[in-house]
N, C-alpha and C positions, 0 to 999 in steps of 0.2 A: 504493500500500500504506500509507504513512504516511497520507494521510487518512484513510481507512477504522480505523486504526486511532486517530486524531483523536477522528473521530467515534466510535467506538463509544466510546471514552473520557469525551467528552464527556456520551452517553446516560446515560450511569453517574454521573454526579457529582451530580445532583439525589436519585438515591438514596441515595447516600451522606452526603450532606446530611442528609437527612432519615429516616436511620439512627440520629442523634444523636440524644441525648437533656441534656436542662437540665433541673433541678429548682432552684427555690427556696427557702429554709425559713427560716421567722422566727427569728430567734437573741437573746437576750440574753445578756450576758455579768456575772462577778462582779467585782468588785473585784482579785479573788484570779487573775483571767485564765482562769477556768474558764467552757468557755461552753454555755449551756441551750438546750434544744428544747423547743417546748410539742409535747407527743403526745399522742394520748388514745388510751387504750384503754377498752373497754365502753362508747365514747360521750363519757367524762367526760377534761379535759383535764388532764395532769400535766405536771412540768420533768422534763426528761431531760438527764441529765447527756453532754456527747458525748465520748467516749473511743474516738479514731480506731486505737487498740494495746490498747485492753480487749474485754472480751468484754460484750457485750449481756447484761443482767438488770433483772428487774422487783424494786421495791422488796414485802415480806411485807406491806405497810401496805395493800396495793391488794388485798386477801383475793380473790386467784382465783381459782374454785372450779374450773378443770380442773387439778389438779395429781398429778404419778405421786410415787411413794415413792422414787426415786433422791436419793441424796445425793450434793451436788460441794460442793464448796471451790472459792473466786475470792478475788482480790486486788484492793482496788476502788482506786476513785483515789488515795485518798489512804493506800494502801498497810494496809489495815487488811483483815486474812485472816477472811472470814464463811464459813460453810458455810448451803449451802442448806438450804431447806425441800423440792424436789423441783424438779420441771421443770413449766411451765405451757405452754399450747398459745393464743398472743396475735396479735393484731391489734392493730399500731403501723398509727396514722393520723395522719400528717405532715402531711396539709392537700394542698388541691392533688387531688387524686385519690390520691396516693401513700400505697400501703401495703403494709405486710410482715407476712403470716401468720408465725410460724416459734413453735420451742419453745425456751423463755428459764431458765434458772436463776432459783428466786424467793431472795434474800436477804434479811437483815435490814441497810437501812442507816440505820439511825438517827445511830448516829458520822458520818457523811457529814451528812444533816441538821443537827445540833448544829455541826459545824463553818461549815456554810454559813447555818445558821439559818433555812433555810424547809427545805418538804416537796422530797422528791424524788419524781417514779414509778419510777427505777430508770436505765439509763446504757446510749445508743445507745452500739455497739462495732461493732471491726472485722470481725465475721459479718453484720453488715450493710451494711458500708460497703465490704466488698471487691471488688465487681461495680461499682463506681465508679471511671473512668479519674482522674479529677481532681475535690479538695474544695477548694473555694476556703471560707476565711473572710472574708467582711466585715467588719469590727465597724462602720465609720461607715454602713452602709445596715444595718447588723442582720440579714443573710440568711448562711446557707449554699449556698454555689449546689454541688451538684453535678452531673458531666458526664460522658457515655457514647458 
C-alpha cells in the first residue's frame, strides 16, 4: 500500500513542478528606494511606478481614448489624494509574454513626476500583484522575479 501510494505521489510531482510559475521583470530603482517597471501600453514603453499596497492606475498624460465617466479618488505614493479622470480599459505589457488586460483608474500625477523628475505611465498595485505567491526584489540583478 505505501508504495502505491509512493508512486502515485511520485506521478504527481512533475506536475506540480510545472504548475509553477516565475516571471522576471526588469526593475530600476531611485535614489529615493522607489523602484520602476518599464511597461508599455498601446505599444509604447513607460516607468511604472511598483506599489505592492497601492492600487494600479495609468498616468492622464498617456491620453487613452477608452475611458467611462466614473469618478474615484486614490492616494498615490507619495501620499498626494488625485481624483480621477474615469476608468480606462488597458493592456500592461511586462515583457516576456506577460500581460494584464484589466480597467485602471486614469489620474493626474504630475506631483509624482516633479518629485521624481522624469515621466511616469502610472503605478503597478496590488490588483495586480495579488495572484502572486511571492515578489522577490533584486536591486543588484535589476529584476523582479515573481512566483506562483
Amino acid at each position: 500500500m505505501a508504495k502505491k501510494f509512493l508512486g502515485a505521489l511520485l506521478l504527481l510531482l512533475p506536475i506540480t513542478c510545472l504548475a509553477a510559475e516565475r516571471r522576471e521583470l526588469e526593475i530600476c530603482a531611485t535614489r529615493d528606494g522607489i523602484v520602476l517597471l518599464s511597461v508599455k501600453v498601446a505599444g509604447r514603453p513607460h516607468l511604472f511606478i511598483l506599489d505592492s499596497a497601492g492600487m494600479t492606475t495609468v498616468n492622464s498624460s498617456l491620453a487613452l481614448s477608452q475611458t467611462t465617466g466614473r469618478k474615484t479618488s486614490a492616494v498615490t505614493a507619495f501620499g498626494v489624494l488625485t481624483e480621477s479622470y474615469g476608468l480606462a480599459r488597458v493592456t500592461l505589457d511586462f515583457g516576456g509574454g506577460y500581460f494584464v488586460t484589466t480597467d485602471v483608474p486614469i489620474h493626474d500625477l504630475k506631483a509624482v513626476e516633479q518629485r521624481l523628475k522624469r515621466p511616469i505611465g502610472g503605478v503597478v498595485g496590488y490588483d495586480i500583484l495579488r495572484d502572486w505567491k511571492r515578489l522577490t526584489i533584486d536591486r543588484e540583478k535589476g529584476k523582479l522575479i515573481l512566483e506562483r
